[in-house]
KEDOTI-308441 format. One record per residue (C-alpha): residue number from 1; residue in three letters; x, y, z; chain. Coordinates in pm, 1 decimal, always signed. Layout:
// residues N
nr=NUM	rest=ALA	x=X	y=Y	z=Z	kette=A
...
//
This chain:
// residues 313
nr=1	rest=UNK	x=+2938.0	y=+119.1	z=-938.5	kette=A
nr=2	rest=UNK	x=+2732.9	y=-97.6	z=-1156.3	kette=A
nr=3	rest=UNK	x=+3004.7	y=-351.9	z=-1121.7	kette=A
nr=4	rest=UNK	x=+3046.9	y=-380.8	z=-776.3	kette=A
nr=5	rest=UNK	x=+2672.1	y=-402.8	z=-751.2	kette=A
nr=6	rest=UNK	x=+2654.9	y=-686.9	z=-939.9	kette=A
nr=7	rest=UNK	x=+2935.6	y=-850.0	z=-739.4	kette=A
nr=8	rest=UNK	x=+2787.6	y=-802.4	z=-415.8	kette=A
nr=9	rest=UNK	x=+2415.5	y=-868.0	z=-520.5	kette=A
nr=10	rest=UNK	x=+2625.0	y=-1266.7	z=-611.7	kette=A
nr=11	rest=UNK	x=+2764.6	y=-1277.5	z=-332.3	kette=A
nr=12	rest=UNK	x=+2421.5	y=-1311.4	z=-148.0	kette=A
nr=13	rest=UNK	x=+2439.5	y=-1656.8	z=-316.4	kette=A
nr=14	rest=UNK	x=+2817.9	y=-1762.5	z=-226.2	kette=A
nr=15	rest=UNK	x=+2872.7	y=-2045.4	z=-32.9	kette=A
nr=16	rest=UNK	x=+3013.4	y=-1927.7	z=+262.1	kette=A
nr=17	rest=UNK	x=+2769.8	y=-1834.1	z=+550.5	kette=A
nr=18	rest=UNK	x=+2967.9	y=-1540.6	z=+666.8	kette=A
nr=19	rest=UNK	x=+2998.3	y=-1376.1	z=+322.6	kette=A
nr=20	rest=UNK	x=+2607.2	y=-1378.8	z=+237.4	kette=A
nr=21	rest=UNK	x=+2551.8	y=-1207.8	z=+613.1	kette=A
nr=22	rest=UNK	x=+2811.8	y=-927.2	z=+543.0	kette=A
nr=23	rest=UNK	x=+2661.8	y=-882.8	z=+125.6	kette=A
nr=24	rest=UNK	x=+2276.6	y=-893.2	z=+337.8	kette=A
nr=25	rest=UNK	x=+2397.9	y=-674.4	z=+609.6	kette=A
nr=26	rest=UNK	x=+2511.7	y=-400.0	z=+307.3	kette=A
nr=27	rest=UNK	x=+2221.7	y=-451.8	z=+67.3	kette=A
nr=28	rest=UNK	x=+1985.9	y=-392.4	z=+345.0	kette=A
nr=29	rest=UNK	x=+2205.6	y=-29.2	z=+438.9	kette=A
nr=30	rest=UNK	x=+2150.7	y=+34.1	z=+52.9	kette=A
nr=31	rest=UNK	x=+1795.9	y=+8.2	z=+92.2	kette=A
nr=32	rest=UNK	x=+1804.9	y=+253.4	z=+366.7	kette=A
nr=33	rest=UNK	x=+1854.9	y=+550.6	z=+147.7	kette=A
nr=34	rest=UNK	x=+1655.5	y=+655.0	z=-176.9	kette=A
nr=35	rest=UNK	x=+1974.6	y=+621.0	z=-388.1	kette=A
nr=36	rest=UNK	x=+2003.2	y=+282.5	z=-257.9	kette=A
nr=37	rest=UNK	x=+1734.5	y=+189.7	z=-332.7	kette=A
nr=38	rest=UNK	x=+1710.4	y=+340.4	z=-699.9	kette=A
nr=39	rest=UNK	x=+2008.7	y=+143.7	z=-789.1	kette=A
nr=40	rest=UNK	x=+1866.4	y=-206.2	z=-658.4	kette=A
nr=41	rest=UNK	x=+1569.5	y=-98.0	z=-820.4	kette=A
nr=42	rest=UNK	x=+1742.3	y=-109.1	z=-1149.3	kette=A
nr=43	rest=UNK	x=+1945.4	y=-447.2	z=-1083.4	kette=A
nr=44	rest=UNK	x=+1594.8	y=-614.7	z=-984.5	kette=A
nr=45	rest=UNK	x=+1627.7	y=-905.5	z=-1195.1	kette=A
nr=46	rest=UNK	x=+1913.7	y=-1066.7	z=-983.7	kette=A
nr=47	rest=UNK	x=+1864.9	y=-885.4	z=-691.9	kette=A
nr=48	rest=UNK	x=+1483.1	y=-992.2	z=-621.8	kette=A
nr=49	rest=UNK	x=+1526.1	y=-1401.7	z=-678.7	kette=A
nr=50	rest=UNK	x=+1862.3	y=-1354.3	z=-461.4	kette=A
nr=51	rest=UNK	x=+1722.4	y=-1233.8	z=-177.5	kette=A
nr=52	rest=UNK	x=+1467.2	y=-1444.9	z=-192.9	kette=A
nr=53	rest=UNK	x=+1684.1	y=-1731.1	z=-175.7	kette=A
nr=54	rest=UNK	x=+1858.8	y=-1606.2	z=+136.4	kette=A
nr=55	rest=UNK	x=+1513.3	y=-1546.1	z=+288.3	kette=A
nr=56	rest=UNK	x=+1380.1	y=-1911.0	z=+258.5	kette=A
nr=57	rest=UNK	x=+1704.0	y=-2043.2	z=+288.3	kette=A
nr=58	rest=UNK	x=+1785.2	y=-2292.6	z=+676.8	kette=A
nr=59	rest=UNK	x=+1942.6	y=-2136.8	z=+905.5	kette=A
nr=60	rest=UNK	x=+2029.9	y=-1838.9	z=+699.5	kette=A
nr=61	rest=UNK	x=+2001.5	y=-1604.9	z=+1025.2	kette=A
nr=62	rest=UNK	x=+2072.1	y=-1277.2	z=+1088.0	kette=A
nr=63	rest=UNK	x=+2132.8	y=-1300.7	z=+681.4	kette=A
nr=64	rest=UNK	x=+1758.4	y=-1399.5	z=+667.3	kette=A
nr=65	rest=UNK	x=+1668.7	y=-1107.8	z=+857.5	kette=A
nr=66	rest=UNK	x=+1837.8	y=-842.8	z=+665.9	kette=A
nr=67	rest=UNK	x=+1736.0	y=-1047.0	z=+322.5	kette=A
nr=68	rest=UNK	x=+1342.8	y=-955.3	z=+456.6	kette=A
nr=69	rest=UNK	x=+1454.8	y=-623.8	z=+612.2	kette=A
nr=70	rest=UNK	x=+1589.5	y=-485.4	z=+240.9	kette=A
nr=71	rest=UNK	x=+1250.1	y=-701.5	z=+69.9	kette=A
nr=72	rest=UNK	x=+1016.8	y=-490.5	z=+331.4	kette=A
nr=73	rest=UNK	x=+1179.7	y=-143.0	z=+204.2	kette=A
nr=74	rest=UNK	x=+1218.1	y=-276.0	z=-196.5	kette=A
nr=75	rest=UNK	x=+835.8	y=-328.9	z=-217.2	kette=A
nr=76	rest=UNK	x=+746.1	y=-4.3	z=-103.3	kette=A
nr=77	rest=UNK	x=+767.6	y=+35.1	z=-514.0	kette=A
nr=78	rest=UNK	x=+480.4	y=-75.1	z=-660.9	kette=A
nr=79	rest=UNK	x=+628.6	y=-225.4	z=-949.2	kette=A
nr=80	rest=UNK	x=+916.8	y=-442.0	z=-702.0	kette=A
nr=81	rest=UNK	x=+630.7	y=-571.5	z=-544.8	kette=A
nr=82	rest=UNK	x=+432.9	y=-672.2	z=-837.4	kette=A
nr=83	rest=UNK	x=+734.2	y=-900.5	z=-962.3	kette=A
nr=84	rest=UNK	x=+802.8	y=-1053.3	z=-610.2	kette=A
nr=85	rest=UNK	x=+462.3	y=-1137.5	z=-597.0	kette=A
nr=86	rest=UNK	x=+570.3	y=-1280.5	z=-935.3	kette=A
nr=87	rest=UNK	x=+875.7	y=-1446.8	z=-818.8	kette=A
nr=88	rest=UNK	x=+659.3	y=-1613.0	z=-515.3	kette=A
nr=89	rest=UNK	x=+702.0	y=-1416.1	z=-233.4	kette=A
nr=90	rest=UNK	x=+383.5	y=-1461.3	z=-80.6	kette=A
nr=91	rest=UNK	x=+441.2	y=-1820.3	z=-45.4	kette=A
nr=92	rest=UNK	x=+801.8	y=-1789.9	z=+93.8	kette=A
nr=93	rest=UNK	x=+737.2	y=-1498.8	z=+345.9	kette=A
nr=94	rest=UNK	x=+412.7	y=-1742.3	z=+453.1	kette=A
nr=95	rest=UNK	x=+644.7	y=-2038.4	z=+464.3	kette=A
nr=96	rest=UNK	x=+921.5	y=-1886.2	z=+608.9	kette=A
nr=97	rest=UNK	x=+663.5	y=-1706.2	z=+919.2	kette=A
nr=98	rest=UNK	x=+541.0	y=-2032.7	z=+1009.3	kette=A
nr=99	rest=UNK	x=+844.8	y=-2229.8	z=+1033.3	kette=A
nr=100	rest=UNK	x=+1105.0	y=-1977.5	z=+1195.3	kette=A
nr=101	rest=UNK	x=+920.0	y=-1705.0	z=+1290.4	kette=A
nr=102	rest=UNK	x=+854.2	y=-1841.0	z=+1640.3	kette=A
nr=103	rest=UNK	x=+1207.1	y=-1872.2	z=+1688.8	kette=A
nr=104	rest=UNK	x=+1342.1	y=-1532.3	z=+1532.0	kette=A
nr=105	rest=UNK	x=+1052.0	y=-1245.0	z=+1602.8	kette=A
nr=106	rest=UNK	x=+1209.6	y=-964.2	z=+1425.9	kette=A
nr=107	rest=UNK	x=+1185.2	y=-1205.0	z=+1120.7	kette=A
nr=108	rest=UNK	x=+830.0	y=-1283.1	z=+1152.4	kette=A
nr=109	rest=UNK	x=+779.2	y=-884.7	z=+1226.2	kette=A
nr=110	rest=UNK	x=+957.7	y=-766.9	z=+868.0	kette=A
nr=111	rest=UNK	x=+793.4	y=-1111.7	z=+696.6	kette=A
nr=112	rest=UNK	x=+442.5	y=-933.7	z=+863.7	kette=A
nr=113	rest=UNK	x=+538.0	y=-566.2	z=+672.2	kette=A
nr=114	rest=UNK	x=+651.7	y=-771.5	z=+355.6	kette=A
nr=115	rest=UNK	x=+313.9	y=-924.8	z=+345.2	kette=A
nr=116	rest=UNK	x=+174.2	y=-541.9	z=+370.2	kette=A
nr=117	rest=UNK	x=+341.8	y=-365.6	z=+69.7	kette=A
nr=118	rest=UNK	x=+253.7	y=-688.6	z=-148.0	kette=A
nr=119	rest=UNK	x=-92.3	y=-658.4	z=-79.6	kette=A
nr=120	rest=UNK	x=-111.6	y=-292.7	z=-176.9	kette=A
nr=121	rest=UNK	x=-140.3	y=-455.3	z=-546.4	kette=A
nr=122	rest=UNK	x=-389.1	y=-685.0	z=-686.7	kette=A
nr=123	rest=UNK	x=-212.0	y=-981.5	z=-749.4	kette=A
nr=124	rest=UNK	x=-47.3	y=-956.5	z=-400.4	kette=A
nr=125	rest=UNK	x=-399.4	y=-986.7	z=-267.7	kette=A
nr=126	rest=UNK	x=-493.2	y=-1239.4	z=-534.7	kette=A
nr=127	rest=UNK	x=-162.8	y=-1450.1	z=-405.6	kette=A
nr=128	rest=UNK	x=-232.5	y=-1434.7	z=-52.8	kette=A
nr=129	rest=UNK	x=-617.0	y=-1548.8	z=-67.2	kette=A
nr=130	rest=UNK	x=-505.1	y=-1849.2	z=-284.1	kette=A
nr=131	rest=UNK	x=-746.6	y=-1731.6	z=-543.7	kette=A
nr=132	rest=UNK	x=-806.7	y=-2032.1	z=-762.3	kette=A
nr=133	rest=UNK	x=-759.3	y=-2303.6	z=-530.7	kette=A
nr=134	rest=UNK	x=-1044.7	y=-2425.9	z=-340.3	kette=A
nr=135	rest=UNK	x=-830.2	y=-2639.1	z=-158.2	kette=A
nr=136	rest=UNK	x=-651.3	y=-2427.2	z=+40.7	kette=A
nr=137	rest=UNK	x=-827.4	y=-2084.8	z=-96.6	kette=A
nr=138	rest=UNK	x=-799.6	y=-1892.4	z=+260.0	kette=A
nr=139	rest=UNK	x=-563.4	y=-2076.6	z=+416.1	kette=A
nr=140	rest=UNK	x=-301.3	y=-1806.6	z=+462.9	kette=A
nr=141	rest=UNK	x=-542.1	y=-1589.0	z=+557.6	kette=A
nr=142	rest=UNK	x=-650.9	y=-1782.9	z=+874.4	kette=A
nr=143	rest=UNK	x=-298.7	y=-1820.0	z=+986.5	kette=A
nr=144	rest=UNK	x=-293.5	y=-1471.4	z=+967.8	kette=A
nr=145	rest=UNK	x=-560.7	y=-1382.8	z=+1155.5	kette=A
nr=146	rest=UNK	x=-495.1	y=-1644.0	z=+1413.0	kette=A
nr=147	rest=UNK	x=-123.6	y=-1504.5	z=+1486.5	kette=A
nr=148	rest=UNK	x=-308.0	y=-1160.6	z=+1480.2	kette=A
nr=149	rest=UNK	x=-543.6	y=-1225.8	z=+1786.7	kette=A
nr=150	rest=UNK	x=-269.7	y=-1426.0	z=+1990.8	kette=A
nr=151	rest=UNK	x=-108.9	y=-1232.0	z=+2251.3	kette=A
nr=152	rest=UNK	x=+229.7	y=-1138.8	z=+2097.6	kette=A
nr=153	rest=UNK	x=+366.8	y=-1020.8	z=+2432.2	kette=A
nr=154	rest=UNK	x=+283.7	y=-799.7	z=+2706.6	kette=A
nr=155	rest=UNK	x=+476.5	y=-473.5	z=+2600.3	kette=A
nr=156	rest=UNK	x=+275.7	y=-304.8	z=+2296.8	kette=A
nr=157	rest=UNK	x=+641.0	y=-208.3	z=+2191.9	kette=A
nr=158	rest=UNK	x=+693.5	y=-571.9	z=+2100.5	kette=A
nr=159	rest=UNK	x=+385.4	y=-672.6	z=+1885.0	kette=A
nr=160	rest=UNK	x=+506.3	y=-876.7	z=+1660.4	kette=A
nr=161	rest=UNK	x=+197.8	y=-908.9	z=+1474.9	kette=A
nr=162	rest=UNK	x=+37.5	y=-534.9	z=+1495.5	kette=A
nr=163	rest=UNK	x=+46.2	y=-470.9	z=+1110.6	kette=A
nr=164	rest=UNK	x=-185.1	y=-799.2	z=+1026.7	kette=A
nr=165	rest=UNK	x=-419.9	y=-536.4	z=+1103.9	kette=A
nr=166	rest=UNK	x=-297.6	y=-349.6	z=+755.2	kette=A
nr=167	rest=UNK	x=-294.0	y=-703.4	z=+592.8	kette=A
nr=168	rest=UNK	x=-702.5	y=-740.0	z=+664.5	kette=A
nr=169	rest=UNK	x=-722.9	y=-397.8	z=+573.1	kette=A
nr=170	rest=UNK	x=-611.9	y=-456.0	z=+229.9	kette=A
nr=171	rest=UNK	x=-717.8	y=-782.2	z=+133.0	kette=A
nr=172	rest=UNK	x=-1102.3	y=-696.0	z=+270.1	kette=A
nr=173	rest=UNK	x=-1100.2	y=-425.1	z=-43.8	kette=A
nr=174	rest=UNK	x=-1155.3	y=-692.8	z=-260.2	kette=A
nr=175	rest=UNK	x=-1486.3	y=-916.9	z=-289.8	kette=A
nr=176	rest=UNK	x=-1299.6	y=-1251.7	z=-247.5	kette=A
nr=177	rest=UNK	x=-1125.0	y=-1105.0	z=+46.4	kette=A
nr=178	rest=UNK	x=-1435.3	y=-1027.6	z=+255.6	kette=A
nr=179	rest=UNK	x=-1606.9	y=-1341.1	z=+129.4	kette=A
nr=180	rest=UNK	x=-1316.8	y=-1521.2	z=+303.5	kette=A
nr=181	rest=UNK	x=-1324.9	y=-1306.1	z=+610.9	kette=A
nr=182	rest=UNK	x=-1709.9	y=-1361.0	z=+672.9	kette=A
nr=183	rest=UNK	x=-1783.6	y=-1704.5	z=+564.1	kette=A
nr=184	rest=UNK	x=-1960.5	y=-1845.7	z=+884.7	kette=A
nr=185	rest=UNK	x=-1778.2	y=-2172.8	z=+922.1	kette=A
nr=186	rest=UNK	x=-1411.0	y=-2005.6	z=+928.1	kette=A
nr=187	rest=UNK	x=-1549.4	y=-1768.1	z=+1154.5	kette=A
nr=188	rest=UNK	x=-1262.4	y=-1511.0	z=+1099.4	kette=A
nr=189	rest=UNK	x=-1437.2	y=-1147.8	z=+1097.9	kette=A
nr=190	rest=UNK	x=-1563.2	y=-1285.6	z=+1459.1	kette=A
nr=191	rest=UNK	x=-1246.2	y=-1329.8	z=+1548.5	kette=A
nr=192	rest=UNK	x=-1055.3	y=-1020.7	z=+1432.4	kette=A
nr=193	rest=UNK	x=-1398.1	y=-833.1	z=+1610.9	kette=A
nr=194	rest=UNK	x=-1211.6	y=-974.7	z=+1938.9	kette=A
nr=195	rest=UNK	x=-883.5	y=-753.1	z=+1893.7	kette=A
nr=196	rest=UNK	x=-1113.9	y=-400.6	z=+1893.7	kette=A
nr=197	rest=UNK	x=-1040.0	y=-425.3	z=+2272.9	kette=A
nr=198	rest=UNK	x=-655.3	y=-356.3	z=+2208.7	kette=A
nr=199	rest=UNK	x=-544.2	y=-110.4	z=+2389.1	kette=A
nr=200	rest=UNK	x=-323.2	y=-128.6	z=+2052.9	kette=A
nr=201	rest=UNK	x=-463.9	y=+198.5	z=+1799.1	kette=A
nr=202	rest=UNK	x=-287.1	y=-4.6	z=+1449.4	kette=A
nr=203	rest=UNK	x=-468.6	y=-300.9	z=+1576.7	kette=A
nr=204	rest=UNK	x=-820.4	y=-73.6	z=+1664.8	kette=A
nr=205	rest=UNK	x=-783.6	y=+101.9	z=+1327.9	kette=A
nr=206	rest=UNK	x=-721.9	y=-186.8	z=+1125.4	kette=A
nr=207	rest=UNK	x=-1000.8	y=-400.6	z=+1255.2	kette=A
nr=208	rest=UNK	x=-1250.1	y=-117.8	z=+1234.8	kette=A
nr=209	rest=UNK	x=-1119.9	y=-66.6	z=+843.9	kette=A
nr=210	rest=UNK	x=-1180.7	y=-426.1	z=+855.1	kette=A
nr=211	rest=UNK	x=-1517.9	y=-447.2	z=+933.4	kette=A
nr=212	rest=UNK	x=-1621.8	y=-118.6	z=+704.4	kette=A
nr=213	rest=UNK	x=-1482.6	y=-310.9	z=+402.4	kette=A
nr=214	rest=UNK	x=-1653.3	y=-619.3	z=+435.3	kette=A
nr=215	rest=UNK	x=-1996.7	y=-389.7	z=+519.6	kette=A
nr=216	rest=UNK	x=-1986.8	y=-289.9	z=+146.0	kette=A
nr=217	rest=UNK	x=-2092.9	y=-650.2	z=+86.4	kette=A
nr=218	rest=UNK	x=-2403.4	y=-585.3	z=+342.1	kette=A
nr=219	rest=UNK	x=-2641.2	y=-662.6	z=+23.0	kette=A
nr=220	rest=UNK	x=-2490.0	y=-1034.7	z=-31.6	kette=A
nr=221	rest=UNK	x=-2401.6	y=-1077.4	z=+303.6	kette=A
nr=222	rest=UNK	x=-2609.4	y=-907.4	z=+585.9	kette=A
nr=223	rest=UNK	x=-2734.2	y=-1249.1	z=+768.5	kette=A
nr=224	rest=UNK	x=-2328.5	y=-1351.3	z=+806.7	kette=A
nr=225	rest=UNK	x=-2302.6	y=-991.0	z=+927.5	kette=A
nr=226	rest=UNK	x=-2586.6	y=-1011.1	z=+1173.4	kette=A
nr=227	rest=UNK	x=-2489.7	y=-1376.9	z=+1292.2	kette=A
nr=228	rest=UNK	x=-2228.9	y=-1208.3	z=+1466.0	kette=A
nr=229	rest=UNK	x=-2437.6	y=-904.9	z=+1587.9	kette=A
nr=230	rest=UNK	x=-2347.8	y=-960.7	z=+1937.5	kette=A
nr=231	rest=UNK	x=-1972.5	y=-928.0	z=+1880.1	kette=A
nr=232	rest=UNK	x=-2040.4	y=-680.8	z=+1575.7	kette=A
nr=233	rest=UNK	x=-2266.4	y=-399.8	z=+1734.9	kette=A
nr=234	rest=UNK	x=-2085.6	y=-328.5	z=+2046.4	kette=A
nr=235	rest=UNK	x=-1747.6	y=-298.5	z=+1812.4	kette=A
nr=236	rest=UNK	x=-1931.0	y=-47.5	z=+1616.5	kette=A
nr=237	rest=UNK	x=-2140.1	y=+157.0	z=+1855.6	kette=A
nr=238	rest=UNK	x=-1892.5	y=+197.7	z=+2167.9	kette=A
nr=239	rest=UNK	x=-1665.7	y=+408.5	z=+1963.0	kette=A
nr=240	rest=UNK	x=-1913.2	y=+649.9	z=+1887.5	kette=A
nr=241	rest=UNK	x=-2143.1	y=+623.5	z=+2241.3	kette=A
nr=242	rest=UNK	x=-1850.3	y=+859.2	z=+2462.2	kette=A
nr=243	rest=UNK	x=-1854.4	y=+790.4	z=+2794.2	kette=A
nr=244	rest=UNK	x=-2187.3	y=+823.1	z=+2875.6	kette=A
nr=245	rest=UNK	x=-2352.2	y=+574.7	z=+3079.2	kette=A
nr=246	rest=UNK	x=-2704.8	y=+532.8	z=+3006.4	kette=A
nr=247	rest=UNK	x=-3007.4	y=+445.1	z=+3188.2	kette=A
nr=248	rest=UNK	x=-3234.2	y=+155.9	z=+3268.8	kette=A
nr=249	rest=UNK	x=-3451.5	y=+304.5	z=+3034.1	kette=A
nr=250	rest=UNK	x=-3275.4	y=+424.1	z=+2751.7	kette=A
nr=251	rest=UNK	x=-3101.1	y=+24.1	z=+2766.8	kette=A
nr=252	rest=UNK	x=-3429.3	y=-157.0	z=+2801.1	kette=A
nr=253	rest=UNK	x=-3464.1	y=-27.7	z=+2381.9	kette=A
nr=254	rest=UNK	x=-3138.5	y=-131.0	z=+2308.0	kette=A
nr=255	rest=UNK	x=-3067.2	y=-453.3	z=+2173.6	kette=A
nr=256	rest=UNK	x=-2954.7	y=-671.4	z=+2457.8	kette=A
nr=257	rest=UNK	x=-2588.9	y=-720.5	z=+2293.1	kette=A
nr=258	rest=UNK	x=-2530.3	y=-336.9	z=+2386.2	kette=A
nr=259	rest=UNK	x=-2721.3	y=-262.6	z=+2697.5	kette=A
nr=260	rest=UNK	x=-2447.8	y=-415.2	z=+2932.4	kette=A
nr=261	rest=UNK	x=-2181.0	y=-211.2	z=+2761.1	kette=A
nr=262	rest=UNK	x=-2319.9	y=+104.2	z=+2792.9	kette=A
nr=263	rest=UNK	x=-2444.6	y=+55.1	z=+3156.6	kette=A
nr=264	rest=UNK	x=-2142.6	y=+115.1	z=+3268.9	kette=A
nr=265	rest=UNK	x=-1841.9	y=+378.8	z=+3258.6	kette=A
nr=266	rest=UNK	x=-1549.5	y=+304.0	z=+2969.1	kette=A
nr=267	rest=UNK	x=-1296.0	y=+514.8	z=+2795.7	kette=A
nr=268	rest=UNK	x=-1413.1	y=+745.3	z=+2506.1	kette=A
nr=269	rest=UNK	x=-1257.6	y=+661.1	z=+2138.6	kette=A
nr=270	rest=UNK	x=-1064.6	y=+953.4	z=+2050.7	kette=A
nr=271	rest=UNK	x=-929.6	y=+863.8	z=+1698.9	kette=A
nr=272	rest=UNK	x=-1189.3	y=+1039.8	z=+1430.7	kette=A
nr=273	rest=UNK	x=-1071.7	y=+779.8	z=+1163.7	kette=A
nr=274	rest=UNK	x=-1185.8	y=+517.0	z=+1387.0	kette=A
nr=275	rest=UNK	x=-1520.3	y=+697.3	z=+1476.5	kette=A
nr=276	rest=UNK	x=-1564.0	y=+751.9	z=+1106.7	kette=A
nr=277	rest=UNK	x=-1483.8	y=+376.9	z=+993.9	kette=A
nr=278	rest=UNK	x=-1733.2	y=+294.8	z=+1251.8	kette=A
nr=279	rest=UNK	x=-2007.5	y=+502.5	z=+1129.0	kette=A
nr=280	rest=UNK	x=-1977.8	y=+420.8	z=+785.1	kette=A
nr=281	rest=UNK	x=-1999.9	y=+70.0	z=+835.4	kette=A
nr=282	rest=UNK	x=-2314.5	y=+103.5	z=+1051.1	kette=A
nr=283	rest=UNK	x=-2479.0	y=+315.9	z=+804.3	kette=A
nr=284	rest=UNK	x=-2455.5	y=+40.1	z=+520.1	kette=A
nr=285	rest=UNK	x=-2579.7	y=-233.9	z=+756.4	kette=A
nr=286	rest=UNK	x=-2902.3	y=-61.8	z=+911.9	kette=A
nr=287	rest=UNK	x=-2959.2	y=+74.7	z=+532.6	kette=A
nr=288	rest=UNK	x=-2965.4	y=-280.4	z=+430.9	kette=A
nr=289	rest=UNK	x=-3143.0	y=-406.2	z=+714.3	kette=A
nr=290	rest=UNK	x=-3420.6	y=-153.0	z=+642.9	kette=A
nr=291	rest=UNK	x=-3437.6	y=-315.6	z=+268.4	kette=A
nr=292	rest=UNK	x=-3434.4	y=-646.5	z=+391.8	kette=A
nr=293	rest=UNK	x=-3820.5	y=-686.2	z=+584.6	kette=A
nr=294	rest=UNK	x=-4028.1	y=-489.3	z=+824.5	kette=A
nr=295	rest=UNK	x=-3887.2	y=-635.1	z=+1111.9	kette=A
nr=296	rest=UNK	x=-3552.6	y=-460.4	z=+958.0	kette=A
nr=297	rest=UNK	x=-3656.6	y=-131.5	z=+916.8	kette=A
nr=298	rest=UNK	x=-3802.9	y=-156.2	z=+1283.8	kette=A
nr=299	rest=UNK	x=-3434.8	y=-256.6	z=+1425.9	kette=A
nr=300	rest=UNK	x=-3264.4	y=-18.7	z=+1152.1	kette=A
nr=301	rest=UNK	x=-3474.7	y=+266.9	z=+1257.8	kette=A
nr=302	rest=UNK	x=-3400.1	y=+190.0	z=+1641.1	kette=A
nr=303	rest=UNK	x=-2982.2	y=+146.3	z=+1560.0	kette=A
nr=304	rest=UNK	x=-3052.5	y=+486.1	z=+1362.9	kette=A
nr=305	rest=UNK	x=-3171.6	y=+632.4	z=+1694.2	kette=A
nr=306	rest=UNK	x=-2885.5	y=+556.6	z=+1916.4	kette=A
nr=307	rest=UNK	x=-2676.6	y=+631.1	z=+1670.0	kette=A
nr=308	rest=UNK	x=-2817.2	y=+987.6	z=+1649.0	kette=A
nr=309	rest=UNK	x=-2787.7	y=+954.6	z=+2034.7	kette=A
nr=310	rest=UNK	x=-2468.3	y=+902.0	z=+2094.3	kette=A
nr=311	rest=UNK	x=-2363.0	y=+1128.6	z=+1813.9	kette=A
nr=312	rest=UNK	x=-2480.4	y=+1397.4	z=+2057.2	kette=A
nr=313	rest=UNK	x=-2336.7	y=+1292.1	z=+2386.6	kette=A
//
């Protein structure tokens, strides 16, 4: 068996066209199955660069596809993905997404899940921030988010670009990451504040992770947080306000950035994980803003209030 694994793991690099399809089209049924898998697992060395190859290679095709297909299920192991973030695969899945994945979406949908299992570990994150290069330190990261908020296409079935929202997730554990996300001139967390209208619940839950990372940096960076209050507040507040409409009254004591959405009726957030993200990140920004000045704990105390509000509606 050994053998013949090492024959067909070569052939991914023979000449012929049709023969690297039919050896991609096998290894990625290998991966399938935890056997599979265990026995790729222990031919890594060849196996990893080889695909690799066949991923960045022109006009590989459907062989391209099944070469990022049997990458997506390989890096589910920690370890794989560790040494393909070795062997460069944040580059070529980055490279490969912006140069084909317009023209072959399944591709740019696997390269998208690829880019998730590398940056469960460090130096997948480390790799995908361009950590160490203030030249283009971020770069990948705002072609990210900027495929994230287009409009995919109109059936949710079809969103190519859903799991960006476990990319952000990930990458906003880490200092560097949120630094990234919520510096003011790349304007990013704005952005990815946009896509909490989704009717998508990935896309909900992963920008509402989002944002409660990059509140744990509230200390160092509550005025880039509040610079965006407008977009910010509502994102945090409706999915714990219900359904409720409230008053002339009860909105004339709300900041102004919340009044209009909670004059009127809306659909209730259901999801508890999104409530609780929510939450959470509120409760290290008003705790913050009440360190900050006097004219913070006035506003913290009043966010405090609705919260409590809400919570009881």
């Amino acid at each position: 068996m050994a053998d013949e694994l090492d024959e067909l793991i070569e052939f991914l690099s023979n000449g012929s066209p049709q023969v690297r399809g039919a050896a991609a089209d096998i290894v990625r049924g290998l991966t399938g199955d935890s056997d599979g898998l265990r026995s790729l697992a222990a031919h890594a060395d060849p196996a990893l660069p080889a695909l690799l190859r066949l991923l960045a290679s022109v006009g590989a095709g459907g062989a391209g596809e099944a070469a990022a297909d049997s990458l997506v299920n390989l890096s589910q192991d920690g370890e794989l993905a560790a040494r393909l973030v070795v062997l460069g695969a944040v580059a070529a899945a980055m490279d490969v997404m912006v140069k084909r994945g317009g023209e072959q979406p399944k591709l740019a949908r696997s390269l998208v899940m690829l880019l998730v299992n590398l940056t469960q570990v460090e130096s997948g994150i480390s790799a995908l921030l361009q950590a160490g290069d203030e030249k283009v330190q971020g770069l990948y990261v705002a072609k990210l988010v900027r495929s994230f908020c287009r409009s995919s296409c109109d059936s949710e079935d079809e969103d190519i670009f859903e799991h960006i929202a476990s990319i952000l997730v990930n990458i906003s554990k880490v200092e560097a990451g949120q630094r990234i996300l919520m510096e003011p001139k790349r304007g990013l967390l704005k952005q990815i504040i946009g896509q909490f209208d989704s009717t998508n619940q990935l896309r909900k839950k992963g920008v509402a992770g989002t944002i409660r990372n990059c509140c744990f940096e509230a200390d160092t960076q509550i005025q880039n947080l509040l610079s965006i209050a407008e977009y910010l507040w509502p994102a945090l507040l409706l999915p714990v306000a219900g359904k409720k409409i409230y008053g002339e009254e009860d909105r004339s004591k709300m900041p102004p950035e919340l009044a209009n959405a909670l004059s009127h009726e809306r659909e209730a957030v259901d999801d508890s994980e999104i409530r609780e993200r929510a939450l959470e990140a509120i409760y290290m920004i008003v705790m913050q803003m009440m360190d900050e000045r006097p004219f913070g704990q006035s506003m913290g105390h009043g966010y405090c209030r609705l919260v409590m509000k809400t919570k009881r509606t």
